[in-house]
N, C-alpha and C positions, 0 to 999 in steps of 0.2 A: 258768339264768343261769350257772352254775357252769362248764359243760362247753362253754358260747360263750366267756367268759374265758380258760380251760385253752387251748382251741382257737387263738384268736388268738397266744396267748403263745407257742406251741410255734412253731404255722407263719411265725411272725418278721414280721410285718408289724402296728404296733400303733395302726393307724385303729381304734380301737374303736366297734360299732354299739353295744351294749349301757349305757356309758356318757355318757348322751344329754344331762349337764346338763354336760359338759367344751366349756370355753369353745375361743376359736380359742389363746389364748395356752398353753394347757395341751396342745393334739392331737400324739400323738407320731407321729415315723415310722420306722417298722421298716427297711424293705430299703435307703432312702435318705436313715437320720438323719445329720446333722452329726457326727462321731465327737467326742468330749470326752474328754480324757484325766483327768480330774477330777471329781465332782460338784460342782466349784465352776464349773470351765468350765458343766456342763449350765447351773447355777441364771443363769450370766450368758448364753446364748443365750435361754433361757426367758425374763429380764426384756429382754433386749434386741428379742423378738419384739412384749412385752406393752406397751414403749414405743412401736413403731412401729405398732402395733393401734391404740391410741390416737391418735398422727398421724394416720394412714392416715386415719381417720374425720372428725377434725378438715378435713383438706385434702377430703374425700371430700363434707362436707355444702356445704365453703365453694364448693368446684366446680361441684357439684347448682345453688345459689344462683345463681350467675351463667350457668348454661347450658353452661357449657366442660369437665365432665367425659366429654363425649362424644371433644371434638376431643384431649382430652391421652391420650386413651387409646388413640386411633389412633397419635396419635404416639409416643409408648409403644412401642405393640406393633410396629410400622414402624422403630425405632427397635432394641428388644432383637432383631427378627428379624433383620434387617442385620447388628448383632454378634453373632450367631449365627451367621449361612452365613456370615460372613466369617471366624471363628475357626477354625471345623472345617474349609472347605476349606483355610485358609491351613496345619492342621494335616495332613489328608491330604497337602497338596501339598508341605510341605518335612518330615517329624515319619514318617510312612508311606509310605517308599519301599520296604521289601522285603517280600516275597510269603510270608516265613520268618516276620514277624510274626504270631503267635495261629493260625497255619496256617491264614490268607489263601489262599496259593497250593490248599491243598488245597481246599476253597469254590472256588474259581474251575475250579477243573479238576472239581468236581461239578457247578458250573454249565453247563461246558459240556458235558459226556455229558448235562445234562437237554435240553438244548439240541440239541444232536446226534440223539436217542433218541427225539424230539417228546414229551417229558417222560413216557416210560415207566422211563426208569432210575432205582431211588430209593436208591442209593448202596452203598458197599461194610462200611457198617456201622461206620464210623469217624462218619461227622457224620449227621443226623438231615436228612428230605429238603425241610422247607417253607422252608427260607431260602433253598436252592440252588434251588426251584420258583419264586420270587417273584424273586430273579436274575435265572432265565433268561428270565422275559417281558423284561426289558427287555436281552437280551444280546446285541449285534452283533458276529458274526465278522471282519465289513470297518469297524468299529471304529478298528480299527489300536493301542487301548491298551484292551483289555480291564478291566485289574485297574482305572485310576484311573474307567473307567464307573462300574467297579463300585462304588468309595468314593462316589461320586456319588447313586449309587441309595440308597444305605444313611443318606449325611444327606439327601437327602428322604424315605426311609425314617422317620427320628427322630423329621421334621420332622410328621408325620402322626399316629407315635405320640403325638408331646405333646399334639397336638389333638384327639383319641383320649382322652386321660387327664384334660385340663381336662375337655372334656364329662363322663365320668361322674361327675368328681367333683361340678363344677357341680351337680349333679343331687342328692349323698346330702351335699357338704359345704358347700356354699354357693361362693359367688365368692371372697370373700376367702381363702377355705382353699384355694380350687382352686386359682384364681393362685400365691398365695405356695409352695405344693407341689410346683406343674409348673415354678416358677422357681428352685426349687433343685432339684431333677433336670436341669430343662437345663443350668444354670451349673456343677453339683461332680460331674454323670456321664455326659449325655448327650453334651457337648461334649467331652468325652476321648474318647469311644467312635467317636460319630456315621464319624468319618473311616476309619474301619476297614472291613474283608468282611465284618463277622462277623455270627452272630446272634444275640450276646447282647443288644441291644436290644429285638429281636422275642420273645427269652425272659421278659425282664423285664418288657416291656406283657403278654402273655399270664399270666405265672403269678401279676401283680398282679391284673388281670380277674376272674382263678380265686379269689383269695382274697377277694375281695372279694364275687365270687359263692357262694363256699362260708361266708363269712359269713353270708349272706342265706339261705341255704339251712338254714342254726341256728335262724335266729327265726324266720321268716315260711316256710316248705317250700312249694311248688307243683310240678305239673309241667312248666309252662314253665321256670320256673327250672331245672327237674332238667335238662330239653333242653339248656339254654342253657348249663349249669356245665359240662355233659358234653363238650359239643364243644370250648369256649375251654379245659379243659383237655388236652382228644382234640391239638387244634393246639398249646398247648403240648410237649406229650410227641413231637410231629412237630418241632418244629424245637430240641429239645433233651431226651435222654433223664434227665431229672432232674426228671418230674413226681412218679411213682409214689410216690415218700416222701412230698408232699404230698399226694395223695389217698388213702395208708396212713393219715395224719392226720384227713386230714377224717370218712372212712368210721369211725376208731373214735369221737371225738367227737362222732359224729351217733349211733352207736350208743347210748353213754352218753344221749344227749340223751333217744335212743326207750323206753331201757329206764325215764327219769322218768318217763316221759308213762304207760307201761303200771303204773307203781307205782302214780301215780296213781288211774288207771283203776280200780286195783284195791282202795284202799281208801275210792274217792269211787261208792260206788254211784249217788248220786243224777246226775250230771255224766257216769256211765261212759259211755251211748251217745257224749257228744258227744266225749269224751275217745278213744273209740276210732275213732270217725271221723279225729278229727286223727294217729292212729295210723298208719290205712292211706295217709290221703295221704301221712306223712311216709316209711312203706315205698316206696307207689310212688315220689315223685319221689325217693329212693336208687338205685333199682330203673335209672329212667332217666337218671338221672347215669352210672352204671357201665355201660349199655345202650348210651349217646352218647357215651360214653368210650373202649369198646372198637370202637364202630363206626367211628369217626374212625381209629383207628388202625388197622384190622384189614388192609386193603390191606398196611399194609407190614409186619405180626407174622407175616401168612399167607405171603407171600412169603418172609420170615426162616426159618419151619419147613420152607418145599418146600427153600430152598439151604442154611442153614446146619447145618439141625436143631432150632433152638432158635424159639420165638414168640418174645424177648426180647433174642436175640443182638446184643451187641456190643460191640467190640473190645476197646474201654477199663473195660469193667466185666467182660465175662465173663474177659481176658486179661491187658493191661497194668495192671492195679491190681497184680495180686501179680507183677510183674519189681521189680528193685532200681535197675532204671536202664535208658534207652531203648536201650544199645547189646544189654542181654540182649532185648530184643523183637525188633529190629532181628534177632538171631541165632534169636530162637526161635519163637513163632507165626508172624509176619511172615514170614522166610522158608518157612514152611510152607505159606502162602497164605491166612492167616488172614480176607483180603479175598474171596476168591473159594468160600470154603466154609469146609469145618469142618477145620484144621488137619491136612495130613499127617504127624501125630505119633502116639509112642505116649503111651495113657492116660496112664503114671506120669512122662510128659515136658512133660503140658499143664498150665502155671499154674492153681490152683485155693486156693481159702482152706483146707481140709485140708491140702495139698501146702505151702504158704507156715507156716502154724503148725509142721508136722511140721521145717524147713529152715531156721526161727531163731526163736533164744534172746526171752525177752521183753525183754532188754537193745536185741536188733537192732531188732525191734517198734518200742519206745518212740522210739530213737534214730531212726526214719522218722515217726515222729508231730513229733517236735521240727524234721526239716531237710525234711519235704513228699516 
């Protein structure tokens, strides 16, 4: 129990499976809570939830009663999706006019080399290649406005993910939780984002999936499940290199989890066969999470080590973290050709966390923690 709690906590998202008697008015949410600048705001969104729970029920039986909870809920739903594709386009179309925003322009110009390439080129190791691949199916040259296509794709894009996100919830939280959850993702994040090229939407349904599967993977271990963890997170780590620390997480809290089970084991002779049965399964589906994990990505790590060198390489973690500012990149890997292979520099010239510690004070440090 211990190290499914630890687990949750850490990887930031706090649907907890583990706590099964937490009502809907109590269920937190991690990556897309209400921000409260108080514990008195928290305790007023919490009772303000617990009031409309209450409603919600009240209108919900009186509905059932009369037969019309069916037709309010089409209208409803007809009704919030209308003010949704009306927001976001209305937002893409005056809000998102330049290609300089969240480096749009650069996504578009990966889209079209996937495009061009018949989707053999998997980029120059600045953006990650499954947004730019899902792009290009829908990318027309004779178009005539590429980029706003593109905005287009990305809120039905959205529009898919939330439906996508009801269903699984429907499934492990009920309706009323799934609803109210995918109703505040679309209104306070989806609907800012949706109008954008970007792929942090695609990042955020995938590494929710993952955690929710790597949840699942704590209490109840299988090897389908190990299949299934491996790959949603295989395609997260493709279309944004910011998985690996969540599955550093997962893989040690699962450890801990294995190492109770063998305590166990070990001081329950009577129980130990069954005990180490559920040992080995829980080895293997590790075994194939980390097997479907690496196999999803292996196409583009293998390709990373024949050009750049590296299984892992890229731009922004291996190089631009340690510059002080984009015009030194701009001057230094960048023009070395940072994109096209492994930097024509010398060693004691290439950014490196050695080289950055050795070149400022903990004052400088600190003072880049505070302005980003």
């Amino acid at each position: 129990m211990a190290p499914v709690i630890l687990f949750e906590a850490v990887f930031g998202l706090q649907l907890i499976f583990e706590l099964r008697g937490a009502n809907a008015s109590k269920i937190k949410i991690g990556y897309f809570r209400l921000r409260q600048k108080s514990a008195g705001g928290l305790q007023k969104a919490v009772a303000a939830w617990t009031l409309f729970s209450k409603r919600f029920e009240f209108v919900s039986v009186f509905m059932t009663k009369y037969k019309l909870q069916r037709w309010l809920t089409i209208f409803l739903l007809i009704l919030l999706s209308s003010v949704y594709f009306r927001l976001t386009t209305l937002h893409a179309q005056t809000q998102n006019l330049g290609l300089e925003n969240g480096d749009q322009g650069a996504f578009l110009e990966f889209t079209q080399n996937v495009y061009e390439s018949n989707f053999h080129f998997m980029g120059d190791r600045n953006q990650m290649p499954l947004y730019a691949y899902l792009q290009a199916l829908f990318f027309d040259p004779q178009s005539g406005n590429a980029f706003l296509r593109a905005k287009y794709v990305n809120i039905y894009l959205s529009v898919v993910l939330l439906i996508l996100t009801f269903g699984v919830l429907l499934k492990y939280r009920g309706r009323k939780n799934a609803t109210f959850f995918v109703l505040v993702i679309a209104f306070s994040l989806f609907i800012f984002r949706a109008g954008y090229s970007q792929a942090e939407l695609l990042f955020y349904f995938l590494i929710f999936i993952s955690f929710l599967l790597m949840g699942l993977m704590l209490t109840r271990p299988s090897k389908k499940l190990g299949i299934l963890t491996g790959i949603v997170a295989g395609l997260a780590q493709l279309t944004k290199a910011s998985m690996l620390p969540g599955l550093g997480v997962f893989v040690f809290f699962y450890g801990i989890n294995l190492c109770v089970y063998l305590f166990k084991a070990l001081r329950n002779p009577v129980e130990r066969s069954t005990l180490l049965r559920q040992v080995r399964t829980q080895v293997l589906s590790l075994l194939l999470v980390l097997i479907c994990f690496i196999g999803m990505i292996y196409p583009y790590i293998h390709q990373s080590k024949q050009i750049y060198g590296q299984y892992l390489y890229n731009v922004n973690s291996t190089f631009y973290i340690w510059y002080d500012s984009w015009d030194e990149a701009l001057q230094g890997t960048i023009a070395h050709g940072d994109r096209l292979g492994w930097p024509d520099m010398s060693p004691d010239e290439i950014p490196s966390f050695s080289k950055y510690l050795r070149e400022h004070t903990p004052a400088q440090i600190m003072a880049r923690f505070q302005r980003g």
